[in-house]
C-alpha positions in Angstrom: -249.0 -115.7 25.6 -248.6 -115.7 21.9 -250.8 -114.0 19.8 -252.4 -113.9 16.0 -254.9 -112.6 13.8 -257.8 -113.5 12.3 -258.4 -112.9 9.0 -260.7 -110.1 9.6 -257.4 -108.4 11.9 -258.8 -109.3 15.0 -256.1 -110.3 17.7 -256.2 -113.8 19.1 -254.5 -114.2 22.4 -253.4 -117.9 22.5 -252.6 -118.9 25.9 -251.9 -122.2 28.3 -253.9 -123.5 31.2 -251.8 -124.2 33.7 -254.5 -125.0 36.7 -258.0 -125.2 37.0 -260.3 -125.4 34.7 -261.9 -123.2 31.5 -265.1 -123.5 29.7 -266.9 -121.7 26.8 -268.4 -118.4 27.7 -266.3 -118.3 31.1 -265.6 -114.8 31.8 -261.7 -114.2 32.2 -259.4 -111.3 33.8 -255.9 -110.5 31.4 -253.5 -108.3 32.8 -250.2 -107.6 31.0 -246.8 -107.6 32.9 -245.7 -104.3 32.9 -242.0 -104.9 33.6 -241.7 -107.6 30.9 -243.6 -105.9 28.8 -241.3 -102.4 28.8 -238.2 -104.8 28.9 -238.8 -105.8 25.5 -240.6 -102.9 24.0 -237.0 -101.8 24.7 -235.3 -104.2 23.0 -237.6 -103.7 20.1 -237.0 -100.0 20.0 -233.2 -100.7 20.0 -233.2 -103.3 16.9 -234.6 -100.6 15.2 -232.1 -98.1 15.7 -229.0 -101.1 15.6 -230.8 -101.6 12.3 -229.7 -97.5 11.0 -226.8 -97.5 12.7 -225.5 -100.6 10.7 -226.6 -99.4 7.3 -224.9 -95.9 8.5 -221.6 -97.9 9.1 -221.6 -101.1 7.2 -223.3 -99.9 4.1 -226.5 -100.2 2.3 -226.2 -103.3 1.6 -227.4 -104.4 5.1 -230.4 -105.7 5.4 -232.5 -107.3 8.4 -232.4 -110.8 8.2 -234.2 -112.1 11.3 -234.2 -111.2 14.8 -235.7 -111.8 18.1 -236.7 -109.5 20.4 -237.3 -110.5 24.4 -237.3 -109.1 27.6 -233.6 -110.0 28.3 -232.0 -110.1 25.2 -232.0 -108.8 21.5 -230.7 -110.7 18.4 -230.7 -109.1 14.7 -229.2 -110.8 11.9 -228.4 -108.8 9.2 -226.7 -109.6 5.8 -223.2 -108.4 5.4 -220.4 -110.6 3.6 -217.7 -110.7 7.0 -217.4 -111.0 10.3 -217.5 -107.3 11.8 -214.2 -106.4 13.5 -214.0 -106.0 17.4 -213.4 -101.7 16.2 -216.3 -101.9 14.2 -218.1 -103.6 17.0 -217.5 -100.8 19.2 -218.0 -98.1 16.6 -221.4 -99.5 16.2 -222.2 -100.2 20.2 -220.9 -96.7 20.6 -223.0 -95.0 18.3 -226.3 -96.6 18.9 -225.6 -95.6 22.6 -225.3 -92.1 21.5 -228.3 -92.6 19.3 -230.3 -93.7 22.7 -228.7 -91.2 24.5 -230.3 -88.5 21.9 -233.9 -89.0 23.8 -235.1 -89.1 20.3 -239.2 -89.2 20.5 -240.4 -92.6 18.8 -242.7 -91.6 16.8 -245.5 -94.1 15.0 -248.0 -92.8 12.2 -250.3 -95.2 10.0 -250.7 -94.9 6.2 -251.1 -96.8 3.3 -247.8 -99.0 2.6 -247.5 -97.6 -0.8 -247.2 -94.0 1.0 -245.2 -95.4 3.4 -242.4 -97.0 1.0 -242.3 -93.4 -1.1 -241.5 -92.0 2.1 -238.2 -93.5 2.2 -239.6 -96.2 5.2 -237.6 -99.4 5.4 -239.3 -102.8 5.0 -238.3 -105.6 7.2 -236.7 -108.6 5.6 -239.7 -109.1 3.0 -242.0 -108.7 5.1 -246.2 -109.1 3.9 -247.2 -106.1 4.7 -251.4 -105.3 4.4 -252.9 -102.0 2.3 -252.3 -99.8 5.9 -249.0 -100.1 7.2 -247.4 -98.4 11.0 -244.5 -96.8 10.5 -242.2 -95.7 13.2 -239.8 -93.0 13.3 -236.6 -92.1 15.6 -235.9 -88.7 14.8 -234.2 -88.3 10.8 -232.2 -91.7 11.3 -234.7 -94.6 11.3 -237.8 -94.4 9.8 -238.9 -98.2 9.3 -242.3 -99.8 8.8 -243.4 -102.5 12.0 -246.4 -103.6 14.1 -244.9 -104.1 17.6 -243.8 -102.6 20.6 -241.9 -99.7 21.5 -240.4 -97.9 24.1 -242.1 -95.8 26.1 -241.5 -92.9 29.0 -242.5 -94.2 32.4 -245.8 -92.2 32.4 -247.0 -93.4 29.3 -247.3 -97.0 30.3 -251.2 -96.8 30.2 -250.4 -97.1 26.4 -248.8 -100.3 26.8 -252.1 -101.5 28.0 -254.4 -100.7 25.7 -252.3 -101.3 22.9 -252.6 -97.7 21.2 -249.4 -95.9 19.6 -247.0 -94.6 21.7 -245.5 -91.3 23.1 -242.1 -92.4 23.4 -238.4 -91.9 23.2 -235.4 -93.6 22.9 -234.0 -92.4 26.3 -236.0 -95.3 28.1 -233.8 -97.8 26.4 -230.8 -96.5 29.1 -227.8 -98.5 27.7 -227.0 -101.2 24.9 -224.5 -103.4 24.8 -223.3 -106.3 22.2 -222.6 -109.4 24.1 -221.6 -111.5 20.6 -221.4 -111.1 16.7 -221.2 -114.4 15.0 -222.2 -115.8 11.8 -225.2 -117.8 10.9 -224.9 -118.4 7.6 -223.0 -117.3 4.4 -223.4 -113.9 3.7 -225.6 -113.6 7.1 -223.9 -112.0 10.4 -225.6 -112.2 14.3 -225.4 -109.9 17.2 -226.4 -110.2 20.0 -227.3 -107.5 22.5 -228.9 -106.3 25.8 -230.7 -103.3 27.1 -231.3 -101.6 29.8 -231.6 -102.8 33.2 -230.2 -106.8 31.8 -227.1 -104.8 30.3 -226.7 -102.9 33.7 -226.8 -106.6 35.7 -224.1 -107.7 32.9 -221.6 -105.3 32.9 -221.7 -105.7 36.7 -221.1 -109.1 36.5 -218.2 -109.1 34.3 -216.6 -106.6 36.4 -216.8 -109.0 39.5 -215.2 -112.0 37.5 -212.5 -108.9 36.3 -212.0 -107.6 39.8 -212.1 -111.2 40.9 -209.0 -112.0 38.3 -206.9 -109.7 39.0 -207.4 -109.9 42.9 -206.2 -113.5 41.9 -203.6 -112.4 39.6 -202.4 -109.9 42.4 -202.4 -106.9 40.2 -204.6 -103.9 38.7 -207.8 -104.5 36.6 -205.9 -102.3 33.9 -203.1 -104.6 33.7 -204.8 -108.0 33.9 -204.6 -108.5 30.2 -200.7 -107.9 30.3 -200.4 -110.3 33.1 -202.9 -113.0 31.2 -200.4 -112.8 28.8 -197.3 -113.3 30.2 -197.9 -116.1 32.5 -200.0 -118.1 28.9 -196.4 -117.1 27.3 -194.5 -118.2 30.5 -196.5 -121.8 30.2 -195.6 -122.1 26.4 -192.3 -121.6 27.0 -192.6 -124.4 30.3 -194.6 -126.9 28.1 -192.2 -126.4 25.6 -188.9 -127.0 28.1 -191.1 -129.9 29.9 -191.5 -131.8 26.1 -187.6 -131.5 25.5 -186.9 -133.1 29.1 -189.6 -136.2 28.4 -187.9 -136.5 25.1 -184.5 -136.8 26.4 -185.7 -138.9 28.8 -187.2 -140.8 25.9 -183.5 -141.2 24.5 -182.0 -142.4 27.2 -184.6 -145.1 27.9 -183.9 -146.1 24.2 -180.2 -146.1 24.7 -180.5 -148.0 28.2 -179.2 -144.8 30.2 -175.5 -145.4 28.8 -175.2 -143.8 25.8 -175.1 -146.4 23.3 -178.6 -146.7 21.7 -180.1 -149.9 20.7 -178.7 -150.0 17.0 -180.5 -153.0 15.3 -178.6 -153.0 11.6 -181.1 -154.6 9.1 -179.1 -156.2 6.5 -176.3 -153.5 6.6 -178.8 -150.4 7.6 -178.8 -149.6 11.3 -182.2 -148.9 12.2 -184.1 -148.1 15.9 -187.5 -149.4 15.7 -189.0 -149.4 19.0 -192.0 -148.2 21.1 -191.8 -145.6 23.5 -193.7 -143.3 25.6 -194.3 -139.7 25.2 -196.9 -137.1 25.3 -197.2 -135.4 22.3 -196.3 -135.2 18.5 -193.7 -132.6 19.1 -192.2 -134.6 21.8 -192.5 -137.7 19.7 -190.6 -135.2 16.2 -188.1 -134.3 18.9 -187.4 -137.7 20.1 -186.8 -139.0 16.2 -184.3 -136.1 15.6 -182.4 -136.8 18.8 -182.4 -140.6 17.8 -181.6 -139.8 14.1 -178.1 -137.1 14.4 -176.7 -140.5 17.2 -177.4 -142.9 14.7 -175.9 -140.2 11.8 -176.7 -143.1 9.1 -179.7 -145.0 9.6 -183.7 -145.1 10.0 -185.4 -144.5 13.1 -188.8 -145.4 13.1 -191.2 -145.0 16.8 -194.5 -145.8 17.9 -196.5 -143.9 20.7 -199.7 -144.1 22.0 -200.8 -140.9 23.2 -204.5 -139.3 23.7 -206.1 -142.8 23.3 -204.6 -142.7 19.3 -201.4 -144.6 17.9 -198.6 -141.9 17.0 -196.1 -143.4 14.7 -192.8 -141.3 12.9 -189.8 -142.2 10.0 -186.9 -140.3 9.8 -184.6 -141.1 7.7 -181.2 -139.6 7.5 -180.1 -137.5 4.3 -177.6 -140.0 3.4 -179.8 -142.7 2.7 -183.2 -140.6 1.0 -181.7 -142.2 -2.3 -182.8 -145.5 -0.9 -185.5 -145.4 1.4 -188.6 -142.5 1.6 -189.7 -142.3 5.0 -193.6 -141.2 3.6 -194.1 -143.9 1.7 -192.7 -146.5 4.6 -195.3 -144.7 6.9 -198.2 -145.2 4.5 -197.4 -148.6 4.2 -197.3 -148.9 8.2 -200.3 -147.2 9.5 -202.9 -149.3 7.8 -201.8 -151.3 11.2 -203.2 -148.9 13.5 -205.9 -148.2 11.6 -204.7 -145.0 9.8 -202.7 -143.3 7.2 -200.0 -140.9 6.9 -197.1 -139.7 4.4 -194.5 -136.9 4.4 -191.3 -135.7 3.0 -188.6 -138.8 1.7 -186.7 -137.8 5.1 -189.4 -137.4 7.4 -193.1 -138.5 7.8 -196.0 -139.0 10.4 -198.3 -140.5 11.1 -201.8 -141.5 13.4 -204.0 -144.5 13.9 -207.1 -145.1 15.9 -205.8 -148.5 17.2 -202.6 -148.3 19.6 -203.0 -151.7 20.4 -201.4 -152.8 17.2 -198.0 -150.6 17.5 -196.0 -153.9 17.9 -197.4 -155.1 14.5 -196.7 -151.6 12.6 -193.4 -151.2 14.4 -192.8 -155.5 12.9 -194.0 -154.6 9.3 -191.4 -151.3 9.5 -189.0 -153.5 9.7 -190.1 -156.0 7.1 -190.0 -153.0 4.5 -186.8 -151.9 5.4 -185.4 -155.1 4.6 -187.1 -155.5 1.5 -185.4 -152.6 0.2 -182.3 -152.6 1.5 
């Protein structure tokens, strides 16, 4: 249920039929769910001392920005100008866990706000707050002012119930974790966190996908970041080596598989202007050069289609940069594949959303070469 007040204070329940019937003057039964209802008095508690323990570390310039507290989760944003390193992360889950760990009493008292704010209490992100305010204390690091629910010892739960304050302590929250820290805005940072029982199920779970891993990886849980490593370096390395083969595959495809490439010489520049197939940009950079040192005087100019998306490449050798720029012959070529491109005078790329229209990009390269040669 959700729940409001009336502009005398009283507490509305709002809630959602979801059988049967209701009508006016119906007498009704309400009971609260004691589980969920310690679940995110938990949570609360621990926004409240994530809250201290970010001022203590970040600075005093943090400030609560939002948050949400629920059975399962917590999420406090807070202002703070960058992202919060994976140290600082772990500085800050570390000493909110110690702050938990403390069995601090939670202690609540109500006074007027003015009292309150003298008292060094900390308002919540601009909160309205009425003439008599709650403010709740953990021990001498968090005294802030709020109106919800807290942590409480198992025996106290009756107080859940009835809504009164609370003999509590910051034991019952058990364990905190951060799950993510993200930003939301500019100048506005996120974490995420869990409590509890949730953060218990968590950390089990990721160390059944870890154990799971390096079962898979056939070595210890200690050493299954090492091993993640080398084999992503190993398939770098094997992408790398598979790109150079396709592109020298490329070549001889080009050159008809005996060596002497098909040289067209465009009134007295010898050129190789053709389409061909490879994989990727790199492959297709690593095709041009091979083409480019056979040629040793000349323009190669190739068309791919790769990913759905035209590829297209000049290179021109050194020798001839006096003559012809290879970004200004690819500009004037992609418009045919729908795109655009430029580069250096002995080298440019570029892409196009139409690979159907190679052959005519591939027939206006050599229309330009022409024209200035």
């Amino acid at each position: 249920t959700d729940t409001i007040k009336d502009p005398t204070g009283l507490i509305i329940h709002q809630g959602a039929i979801q059988s049967g019937t209701i009508r006016k003057d119906q007498t009704v039964s309400l009971t609260v769910d004691i589980d969920k209802r310690a679940a995110t008095a938990r949570n609360h508690t621990a926004t409240h001392i994530l809250h201290a323990v970010l001022r203590n570390i970040l600075g005093d310039h943090v400030k609560q920005a939002g948050s949400l507290v629920a059975p399962d989760r917590l999420r406090f944003d807070f202002t703070h100008p960058s992202r919060v390193t994976e140290a600082t992360r772990q500085q800050i889950e570390t000493e909110v866990n110690i702050r938990i760990w403390q069995n601090t009493i939670v202690e609540t008292h109500e006074m007027a706000a003015e009292t309150a704010l003298q008292s060094g209490a900390t308002a919540l992100f601009e909160e309205k707050y009425g003439d008599q305010v709650r403010v709740v204390s953990l021990g001498d690091f968090s005294r802030e002012l709020c109106g919800g629910t807290h942590a409480s010892r198992t025996g106290d739960i009756g107080l859940f119930i009835c809504g009164g304050t609370h003999a509590s302590r910051t034991g019952d929250i058990g364990l905190f974790i951060i799950v993510a820290e993200s930003g939301v805005a500019a100048g506005v940072r996120r974490i995420e966190a869990m409590t509890g029982k949730t953060a218990l199920e968590y950390l089990q779970s990721t160390e059944r996908y870890l154990s799971a891993i390096s079962r898979q990886l056939r070595t210890t849980r200690e050493k299954t970041a090492e091993m993640v490593a080398k084999l992503l370096t190993d398939q770098r390395a094997n992408i790398k080596q598979v790109e150079q083969l396709k592109a020298s595959l490329a070549a001889q495809k080009v050159s008809g598989g005996d060596g002497e490439t098909d040289i067209e010489v465009l009134n007295g520049v010898k050129t190789i202007i053709q389409t061909i197939s490879v994989d990727s940009p790199a492959a297709l950079r690593d095709l041009a050069d091979r083409l480019a040192d056979r040629v040793k005087s000349g323009i190669v100019v190739l068309g791919t289609e790769s990913a759905g998306k035209a590829q297209l490449i000049v290179k021109v050798t050194k020798d001839l940069t006096d003559r012809f720029h290879a970004g200004q012959l690819i500009k004037a070529i992609a418009t045919e594949v729908g795109g655009s491109g430029g580069g250096r005078p002995d080298m440019a790329q570029a892409g196009g959303s139409q690979p159907e229209k190679l052959a005519s990009a591939l027939e206006k390269a050599k229309q330009k070469i022409q024209e200035c040669a």
